[in-house]
C-alpha positions in Angstrom: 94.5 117.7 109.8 98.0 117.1 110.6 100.8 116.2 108.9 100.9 113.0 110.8 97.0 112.2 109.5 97.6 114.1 106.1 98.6 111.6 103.4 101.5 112.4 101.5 100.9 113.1 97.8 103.6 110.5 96.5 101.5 108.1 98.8 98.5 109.0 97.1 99.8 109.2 93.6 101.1 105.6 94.1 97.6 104.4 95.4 96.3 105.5 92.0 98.9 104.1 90.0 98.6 100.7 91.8 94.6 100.8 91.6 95.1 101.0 88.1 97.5 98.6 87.3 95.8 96.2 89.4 92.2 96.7 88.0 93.9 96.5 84.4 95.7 93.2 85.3 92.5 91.7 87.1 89.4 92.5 85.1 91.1 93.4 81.9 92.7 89.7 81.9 89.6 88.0 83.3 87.8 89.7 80.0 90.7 88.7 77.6 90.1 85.1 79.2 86.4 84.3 78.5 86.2 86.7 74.8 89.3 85.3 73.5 90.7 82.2 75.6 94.1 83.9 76.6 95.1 85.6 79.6 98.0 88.7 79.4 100.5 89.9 82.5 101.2 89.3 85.9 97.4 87.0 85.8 98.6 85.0 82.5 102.0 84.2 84.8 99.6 83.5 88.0 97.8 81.3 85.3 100.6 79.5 84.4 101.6 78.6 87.9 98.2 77.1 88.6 96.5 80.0 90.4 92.7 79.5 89.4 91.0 81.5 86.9 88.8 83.6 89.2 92.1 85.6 90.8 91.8 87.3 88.2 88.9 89.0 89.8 90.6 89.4 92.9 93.4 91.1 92.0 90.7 93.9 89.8 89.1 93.8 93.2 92.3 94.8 94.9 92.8 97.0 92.1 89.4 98.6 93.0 89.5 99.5 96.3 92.8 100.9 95.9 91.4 103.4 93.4 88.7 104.0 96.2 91.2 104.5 98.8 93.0 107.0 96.5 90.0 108.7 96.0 88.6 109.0 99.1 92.2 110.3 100.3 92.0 112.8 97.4 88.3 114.3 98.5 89.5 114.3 101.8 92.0 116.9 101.3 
């Protein structure tokens, strides 16, 4: 590969960091939600605005492929 393909490992580094916030946020809150009727971060603020309750999925859906991406860059190396 060259450096043009090669992803940088900041790049990388922040994939992983935004997979994990983002599956945190999604799924985490979307279990908070149904177990214990409250919501916690960015998805309680979404709730509050009127976003419906099954962003929360989304956004640990975003969260998840991001950790694939990061991880299929990783292997790739």
């Amino acid at each position: 590969m060259n450096r043009l393909t090669t992803p940088s490992r900041t790049a990388v580094k922040a994939l992983w960091l935004v997979g994990v916030l983002f599956a945190v946020q999604g799924f985490g809150s979307a279990i908070t939600e149904a177990r214990w009727g409250t919501s916690f971060g960015v998805a309680a603020l979404l709730r509050a605005a009127g976003v419906p309750g099954w962003a929360d999925l989304v956004i640990g859906a975003i969260g998840g492929l991001a950790l694939l991406a990061a991880l299929y860059r990783t292997v790739r190396r």
